[in-house]
DODOKOL-587594 format. One record per residue: residue number from 1; residue in one letter; x, y, z of N, C-alpha, C in turn. Coordinates in Angstrom, 3 decimals. Layout:
BEGIN
NUM|A|X|Y|Z|X|Y|Z|X|Y|Z
...
***
This chain:
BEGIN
1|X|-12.871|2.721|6.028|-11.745|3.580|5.704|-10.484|2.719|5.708
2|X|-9.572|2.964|4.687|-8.504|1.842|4.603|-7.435|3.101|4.570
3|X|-6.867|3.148|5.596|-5.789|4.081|6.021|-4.920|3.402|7.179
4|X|-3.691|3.511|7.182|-2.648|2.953|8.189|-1.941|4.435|8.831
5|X|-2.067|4.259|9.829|-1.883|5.122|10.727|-0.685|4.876|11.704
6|X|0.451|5.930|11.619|1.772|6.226|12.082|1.976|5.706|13.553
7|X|2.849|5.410|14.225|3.765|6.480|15.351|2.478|5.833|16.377
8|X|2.272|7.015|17.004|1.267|7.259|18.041|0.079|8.526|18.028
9|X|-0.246|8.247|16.371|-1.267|9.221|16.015|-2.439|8.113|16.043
10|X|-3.623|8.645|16.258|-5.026|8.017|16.373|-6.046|9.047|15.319
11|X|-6.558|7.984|14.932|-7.676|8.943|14.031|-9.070|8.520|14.487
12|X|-9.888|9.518|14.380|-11.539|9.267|15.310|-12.004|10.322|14.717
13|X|-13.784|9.629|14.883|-14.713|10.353|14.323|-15.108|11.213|15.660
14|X|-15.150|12.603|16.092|-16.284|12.968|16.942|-17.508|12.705|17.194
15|X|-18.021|12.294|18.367|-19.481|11.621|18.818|-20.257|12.621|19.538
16|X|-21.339|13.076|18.816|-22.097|14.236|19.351|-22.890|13.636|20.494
17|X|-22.582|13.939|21.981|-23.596|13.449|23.263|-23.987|14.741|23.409
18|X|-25.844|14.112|23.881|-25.910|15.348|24.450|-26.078|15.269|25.865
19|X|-25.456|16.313|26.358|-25.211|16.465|28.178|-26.517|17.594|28.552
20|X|-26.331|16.800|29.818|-27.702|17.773|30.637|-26.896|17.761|32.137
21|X|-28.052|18.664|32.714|-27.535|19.084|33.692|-28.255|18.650|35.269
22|X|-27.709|19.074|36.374|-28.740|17.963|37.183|-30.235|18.273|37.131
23|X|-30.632|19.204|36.116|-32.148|19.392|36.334|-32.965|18.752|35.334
24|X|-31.600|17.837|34.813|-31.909|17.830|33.033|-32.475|18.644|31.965
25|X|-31.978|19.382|32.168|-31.819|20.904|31.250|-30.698|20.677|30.340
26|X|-30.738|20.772|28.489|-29.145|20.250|27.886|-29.002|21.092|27.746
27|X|-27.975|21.030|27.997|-26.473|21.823|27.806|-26.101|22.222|26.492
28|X|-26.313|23.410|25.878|-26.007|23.440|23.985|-24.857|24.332|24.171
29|X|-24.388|24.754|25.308|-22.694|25.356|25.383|-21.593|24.294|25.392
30|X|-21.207|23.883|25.098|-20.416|22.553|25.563|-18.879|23.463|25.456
31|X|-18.259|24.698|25.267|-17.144|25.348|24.867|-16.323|25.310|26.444
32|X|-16.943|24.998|27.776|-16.681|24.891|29.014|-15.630|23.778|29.125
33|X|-16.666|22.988|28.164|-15.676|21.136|28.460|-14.138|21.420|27.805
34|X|-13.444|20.970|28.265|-12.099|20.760|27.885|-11.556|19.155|26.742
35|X|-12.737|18.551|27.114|-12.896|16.760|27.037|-13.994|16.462|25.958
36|X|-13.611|15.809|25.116|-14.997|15.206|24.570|-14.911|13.402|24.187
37|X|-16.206|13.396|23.374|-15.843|11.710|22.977|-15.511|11.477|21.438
38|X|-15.236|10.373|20.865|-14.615|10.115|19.540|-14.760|8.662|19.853
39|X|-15.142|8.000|18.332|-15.039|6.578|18.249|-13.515|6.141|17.119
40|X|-12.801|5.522|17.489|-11.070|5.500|16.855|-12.114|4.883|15.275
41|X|-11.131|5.209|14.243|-11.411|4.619|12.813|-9.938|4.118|12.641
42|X|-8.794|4.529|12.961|-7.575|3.914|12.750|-6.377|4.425|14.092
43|X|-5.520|3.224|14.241|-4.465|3.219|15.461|-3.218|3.202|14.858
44|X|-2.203|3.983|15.234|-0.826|3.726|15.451|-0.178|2.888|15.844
45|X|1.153|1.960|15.354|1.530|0.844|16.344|1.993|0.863|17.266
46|X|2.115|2.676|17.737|2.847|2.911|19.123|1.902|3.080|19.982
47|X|0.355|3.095|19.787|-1.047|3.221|20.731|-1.290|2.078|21.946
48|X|-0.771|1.201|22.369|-0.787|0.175|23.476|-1.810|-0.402|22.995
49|X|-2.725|-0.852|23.777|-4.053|-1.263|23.437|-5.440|-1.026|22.739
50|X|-5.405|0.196|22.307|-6.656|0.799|21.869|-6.425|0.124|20.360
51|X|-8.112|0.014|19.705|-8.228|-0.651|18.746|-9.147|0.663|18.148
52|X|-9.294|-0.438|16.626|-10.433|0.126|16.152|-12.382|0.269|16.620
53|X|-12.707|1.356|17.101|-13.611|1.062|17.218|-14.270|1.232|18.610
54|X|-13.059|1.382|19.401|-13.109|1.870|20.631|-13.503|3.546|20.880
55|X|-13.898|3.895|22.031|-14.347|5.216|22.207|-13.478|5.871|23.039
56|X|-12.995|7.239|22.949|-12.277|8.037|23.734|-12.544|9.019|23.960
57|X|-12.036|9.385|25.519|-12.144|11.252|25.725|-10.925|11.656|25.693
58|X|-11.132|12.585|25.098|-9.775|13.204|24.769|-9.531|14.878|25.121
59|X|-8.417|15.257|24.688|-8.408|16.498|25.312|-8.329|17.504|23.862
60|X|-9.669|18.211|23.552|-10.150|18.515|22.124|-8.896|19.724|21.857
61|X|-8.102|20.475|22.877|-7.106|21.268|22.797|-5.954|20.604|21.194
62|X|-5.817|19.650|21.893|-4.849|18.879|21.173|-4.988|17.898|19.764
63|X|-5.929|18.115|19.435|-6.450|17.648|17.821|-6.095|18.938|17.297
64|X|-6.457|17.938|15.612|-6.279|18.509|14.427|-7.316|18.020|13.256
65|X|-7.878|18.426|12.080|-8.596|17.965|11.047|-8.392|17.134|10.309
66|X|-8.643|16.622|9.699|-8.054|16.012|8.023|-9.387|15.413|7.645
67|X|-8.782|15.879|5.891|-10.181|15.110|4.986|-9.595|13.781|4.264
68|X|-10.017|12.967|4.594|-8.833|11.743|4.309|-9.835|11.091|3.592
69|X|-10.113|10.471|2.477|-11.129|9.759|1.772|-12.485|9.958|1.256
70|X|-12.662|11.421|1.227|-13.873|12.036|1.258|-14.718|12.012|2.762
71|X|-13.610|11.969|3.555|-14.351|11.736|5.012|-13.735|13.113|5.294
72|X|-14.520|13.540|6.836|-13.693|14.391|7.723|-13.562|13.088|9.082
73|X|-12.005|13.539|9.632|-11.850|12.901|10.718|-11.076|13.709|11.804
74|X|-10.602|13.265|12.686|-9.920|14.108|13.258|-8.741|13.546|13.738
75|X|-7.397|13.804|14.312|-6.145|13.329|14.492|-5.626|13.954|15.874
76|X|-5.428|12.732|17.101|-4.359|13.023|18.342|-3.418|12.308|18.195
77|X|-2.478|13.028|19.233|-1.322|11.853|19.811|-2.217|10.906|20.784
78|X|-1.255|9.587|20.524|-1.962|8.907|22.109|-1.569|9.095|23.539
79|X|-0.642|10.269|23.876|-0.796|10.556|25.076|-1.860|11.472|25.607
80|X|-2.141|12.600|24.382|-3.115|13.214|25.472|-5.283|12.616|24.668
81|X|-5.113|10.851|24.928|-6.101|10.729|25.126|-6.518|10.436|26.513
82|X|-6.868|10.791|26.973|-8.031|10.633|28.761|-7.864|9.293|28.936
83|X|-8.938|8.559|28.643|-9.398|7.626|28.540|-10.279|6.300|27.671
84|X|-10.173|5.499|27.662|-10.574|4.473|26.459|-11.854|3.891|26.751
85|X|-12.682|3.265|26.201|-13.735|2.504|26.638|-14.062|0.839|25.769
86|X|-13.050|0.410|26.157|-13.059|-0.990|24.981|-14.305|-1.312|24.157
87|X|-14.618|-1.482|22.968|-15.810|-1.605|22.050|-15.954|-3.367|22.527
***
Protein backbone atom coordinates (compact mmCIF):
# COMPACT_ATOMS: atom_id res chain seq x y z
CA UNK A 1 0.00 0.00 0.00
CA UNK A 2 1.63 3.33 -0.99
CA UNK A 3 -0.17 5.87 1.18
CA UNK A 4 1.49 8.66 3.48
CA UNK A 5 -0.12 9.11 6.47
CA UNK A 6 -0.78 12.57 8.48
CA UNK A 7 -0.32 14.10 11.96
CA UNK A 8 -0.67 11.27 14.41
CA UNK A 9 -3.10 9.07 12.49
CA UNK A 10 -2.01 5.28 12.11
CA UNK A 11 -3.48 2.99 9.67
CA UNK A 12 -3.72 -1.01 10.48
CA UNK A 13 -5.12 -4.00 9.32
CA UNK A 14 -7.25 -5.86 12.17
CA UNK A 15 -5.70 -9.31 13.31
CA UNK A 16 -8.28 -11.93 14.00
CA UNK A 17 -6.82 -13.96 17.46
CA UNK A 18 -8.56 -16.38 18.68
CA UNK A 19 -8.91 -16.18 22.61
CA UNK A 20 -9.83 -18.96 24.94
CA UNK A 21 -10.52 -19.18 28.18
CA UNK A 22 -8.80 -20.87 31.20
CA UNK A 23 -10.51 -24.11 30.21
CA UNK A 24 -9.61 -23.45 26.73
CA UNK A 25 -12.96 -23.06 25.61
CA UNK A 26 -12.85 -19.97 22.56
CA UNK A 27 -14.29 -17.28 23.14
CA UNK A 28 -16.59 -16.27 19.80
CA UNK A 29 -18.05 -13.15 21.97
CA UNK A 30 -15.17 -10.97 21.89
CA UNK A 31 -17.90 -7.58 22.19
CA UNK A 32 -16.64 -7.70 26.19
CA UNK A 33 -13.02 -6.69 25.05
CA UNK A 34 -12.60 -3.07 24.88
CA UNK A 35 -8.88 -3.82 23.17
CA UNK A 36 -7.92 -5.59 20.19
CA UNK A 37 -4.84 -6.27 17.85
CA UNK A 38 -3.88 -4.61 14.35
CA UNK A 39 -0.68 -4.92 12.35
CA UNK A 40 0.29 -0.82 11.30
CA UNK A 41 0.36 -0.62 7.16
CA UNK A 42 1.21 3.18 7.46
CA UNK A 43 2.54 5.88 10.36
CA UNK A 44 2.20 9.49 10.92
CA UNK A 45 5.30 11.65 11.53
CA UNK A 46 3.87 12.61 14.81
CA UNK A 47 3.70 8.54 15.93
CA UNK A 48 7.23 8.37 18.03
CA UNK A 49 8.48 5.12 17.29
CA UNK A 50 6.05 2.79 15.83
CA UNK A 51 6.80 1.63 12.30
CA UNK A 52 5.45 -0.18 9.65
CA UNK A 53 4.60 -3.46 10.45
CA UNK A 54 4.48 -3.41 13.99
CA UNK A 55 1.45 -4.80 16.02
CA UNK A 56 -0.93 -2.91 18.33
CA UNK A 57 -3.70 -2.99 20.91
CA UNK A 58 -5.69 -0.48 20.67
CA UNK A 59 -8.76 0.86 22.02
CA UNK A 60 -11.42 -0.40 19.09
CA UNK A 61 -13.86 2.57 20.68
CA UNK A 62 -11.73 4.99 18.93
CA UNK A 63 -11.24 3.84 15.22
CA UNK A 64 -12.73 4.49 12.12
CA UNK A 65 -12.94 2.64 8.42
CA UNK A 66 -11.58 3.56 5.17
CA UNK A 67 -11.37 1.85 1.77
CA UNK A 68 -8.14 3.22 0.62
CA UNK A 69 -6.79 1.25 -2.53
CA UNK A 70 -9.24 -1.36 -2.94
CA UNK A 71 -8.24 -2.35 0.59
CA UNK A 72 -10.30 -2.02 3.83
CA UNK A 73 -8.18 -0.63 6.69
CA UNK A 74 -8.79 0.96 9.64
CA UNK A 75 -7.63 4.52 11.18
CA UNK A 76 -6.51 5.76 15.10
CA UNK A 77 -4.95 8.55 16.69
CA UNK A 78 -1.65 7.55 18.26
CA UNK A 79 -2.65 8.33 21.62
CA UNK A 80 -5.28 6.02 22.22
CA UNK A 81 -3.04 3.07 21.01
CA UNK A 82 -2.33 0.66 24.28
CA UNK A 83 0.52 -0.72 23.29
CA UNK A 84 3.16 -1.65 20.50
CA UNK A 85 4.99 -4.84 19.88
CA UNK A 86 8.12 -4.01 17.67
CA UNK A 87 8.04 -6.34 14.34
Amino acid sequence: MNIVTIADYVLFKPVNEELKDKNGMIITDKSDFRYSKGKIVSVGESCGKLKVNDVIYYDKSRTFSLHIEGENVMAIKYPFIVCAVPS
